[in-house]
N, C-alpha and C positions, 0 to 999 in steps of 0.2 A: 802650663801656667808659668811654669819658673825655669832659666835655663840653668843648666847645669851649674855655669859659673854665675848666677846669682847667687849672694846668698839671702837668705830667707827672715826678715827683718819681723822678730815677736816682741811686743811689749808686753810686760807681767804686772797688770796692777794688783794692788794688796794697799789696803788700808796701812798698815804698818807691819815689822817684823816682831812685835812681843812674840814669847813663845806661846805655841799653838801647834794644834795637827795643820790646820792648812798654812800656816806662816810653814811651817818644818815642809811639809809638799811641793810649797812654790822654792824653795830652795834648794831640794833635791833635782825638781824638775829641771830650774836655771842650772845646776853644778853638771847633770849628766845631760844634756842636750850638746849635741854636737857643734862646736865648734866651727868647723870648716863646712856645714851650711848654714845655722842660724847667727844673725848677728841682734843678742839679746838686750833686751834693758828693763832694768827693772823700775815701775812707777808707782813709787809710794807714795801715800798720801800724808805721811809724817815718818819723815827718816827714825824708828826709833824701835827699840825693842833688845831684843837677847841673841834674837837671829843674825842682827845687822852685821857683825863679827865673818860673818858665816858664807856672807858673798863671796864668790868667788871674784878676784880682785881685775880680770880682764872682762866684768861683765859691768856697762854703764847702769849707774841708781839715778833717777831724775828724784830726786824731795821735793816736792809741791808744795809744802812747808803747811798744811792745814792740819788747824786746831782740830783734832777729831773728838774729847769727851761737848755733852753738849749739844751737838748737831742738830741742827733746826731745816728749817727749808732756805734760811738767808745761806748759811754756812755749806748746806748743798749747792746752790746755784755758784757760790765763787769757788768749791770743784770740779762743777761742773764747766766754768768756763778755763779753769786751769788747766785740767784734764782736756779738753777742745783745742786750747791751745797747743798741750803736749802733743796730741796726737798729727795734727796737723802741720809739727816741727818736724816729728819724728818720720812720718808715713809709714808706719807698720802696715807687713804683710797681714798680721797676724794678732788681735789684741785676744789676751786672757786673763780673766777675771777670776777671782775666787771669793766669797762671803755675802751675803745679804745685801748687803747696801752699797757695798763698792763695784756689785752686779750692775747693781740700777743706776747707779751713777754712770758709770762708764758705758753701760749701754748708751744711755743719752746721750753723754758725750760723742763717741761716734756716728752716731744719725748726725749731729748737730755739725760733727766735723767733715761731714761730708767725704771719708777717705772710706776707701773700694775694700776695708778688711773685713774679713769673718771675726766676729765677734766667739770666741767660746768664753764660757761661763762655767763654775762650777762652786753649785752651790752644795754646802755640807749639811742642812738642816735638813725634816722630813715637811716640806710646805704640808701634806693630807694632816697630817698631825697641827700642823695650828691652824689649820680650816678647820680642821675637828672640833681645835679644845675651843676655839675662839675668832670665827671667821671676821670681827671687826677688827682687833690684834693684830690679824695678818696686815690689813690697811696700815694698820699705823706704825708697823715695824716698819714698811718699805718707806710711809711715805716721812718715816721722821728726818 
């Protein structure tokens, strides 16, 4: 798929850097990924947090600049077209996702952008557990 001398183009979205297990994850991840084949960036959805500090300083942050408390379905669609745009700037090999709703967002956005990457995701919740406690809940956690 890739030649040797490519290097191998991920973009890391994350809502933001507050501290957290997966904000601390996506940073670890970005800090030891190899260098001399990935060429990284990070796409937050608000430059902000504890971690921001923490980038390593040869890896690109793109700030989409969105208001994340609040989030509605207006608020979603102008990430989701900002995120469309990113990705179609960028053309990642490789888009990854971590958290609830910046899954779903960023899913979309790549259908919508039409570029050839694999999508990984990784979500930290147990979804069987709020099907469980409250299979409407699940609807409206993704679709706020």
């Amino acid at each position: 798929m890739f030649q040797a001398s490519t290097k191998i183009k991920i973009c890391l979205v994350l809502h933001s850097l507050k501290g957290g297990g997966a904000e601390r994850f996506m940073i670890n991840l970005a800090s030891n990924l190899d260098r001399a084949r990935f060429d990284i960036v990070f796409v937050l959805l608000t430059k902000q947090g504890d971690y921001v500090d923490l980038i390593p300083p040869d890896i690109m942050v793109i700030d989409l600049q969105c208001v994340i408390p609040a989030l509605n379905e207006w608020k979603g669609l102008s990430i989701i077209v900002r995120l469309t745009r990113t990705f179609k700037e960028q053309k990642p090999h490789i888009v990854f996702s971590t958290l609830g709703y910046t899954n779903l967002l960023t899913i979309l956005a790549v259908f919508i952008s039409r570029i050839k990457a694999p999508v990984l995701i990784r979500e930290t919740s147990l979804m069987s557990k709020w099907l469980k406690d409250d299979p409407a809940l699940f609807f409206e956690k993704i679709y706020l």
